[in-house]
N, C-alpha and C positions, 0 to 999 in steps of 0.2 A: 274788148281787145280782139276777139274775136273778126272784126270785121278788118279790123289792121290789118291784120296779118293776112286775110285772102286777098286783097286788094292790089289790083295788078299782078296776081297770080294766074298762069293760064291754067296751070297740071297740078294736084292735089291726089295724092294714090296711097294710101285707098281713099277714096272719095272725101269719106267721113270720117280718117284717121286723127285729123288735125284736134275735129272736135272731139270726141272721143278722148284723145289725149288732154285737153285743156278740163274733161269734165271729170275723169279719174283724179287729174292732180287737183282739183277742186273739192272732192269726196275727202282727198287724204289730208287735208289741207296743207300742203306743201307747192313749191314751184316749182314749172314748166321745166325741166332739164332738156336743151336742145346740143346737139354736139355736132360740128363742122368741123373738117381735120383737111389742111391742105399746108403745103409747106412754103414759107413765104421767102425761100433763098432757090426754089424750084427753076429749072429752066423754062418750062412751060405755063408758067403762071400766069394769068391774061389778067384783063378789067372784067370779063364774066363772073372771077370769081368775088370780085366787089358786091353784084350784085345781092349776095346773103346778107352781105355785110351792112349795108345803104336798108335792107329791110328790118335788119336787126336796129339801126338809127331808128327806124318809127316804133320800134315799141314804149309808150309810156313808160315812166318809173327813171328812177338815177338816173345820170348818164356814166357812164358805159353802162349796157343793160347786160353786158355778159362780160367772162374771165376768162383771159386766156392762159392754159397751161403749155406746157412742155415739157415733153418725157427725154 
């Protein structure tokens, strides 16, 4: 999955956080927790912010591969 997710990535910081995280939550055996917060009645909300969203589509597993909350 690993390779999913860098692909068409230009910036990854810290370099080797991605893996590091994929490899801790692998030790514990538990899943990836990734959290994206932007508000979808925003005035400024663009198609950039799709971009998470479209990469979030390529991860294997279910479809929907994440939940969305509201506080």
């Amino acid at each position: 999955m690993n390779h999913i997710l860098k692909e068409n990535v230009a910036i990854i910081f810290p370099e080797n956080g991605l893996d590091d995280k994929l490899k801790q939550a692998e030790l514990q055996n538990r899943k990836l927790v990734v959290k994206l917060g932007f508000d979808p009645t925003a005035p400024d909300l663009h198609l950039g912010h799709a971009v998470v969203l479209k990469k979030a589509q390529a991860v294997p597993g279910p479809w929907p591969p994440y939940r969305c909350y509201h506080r």
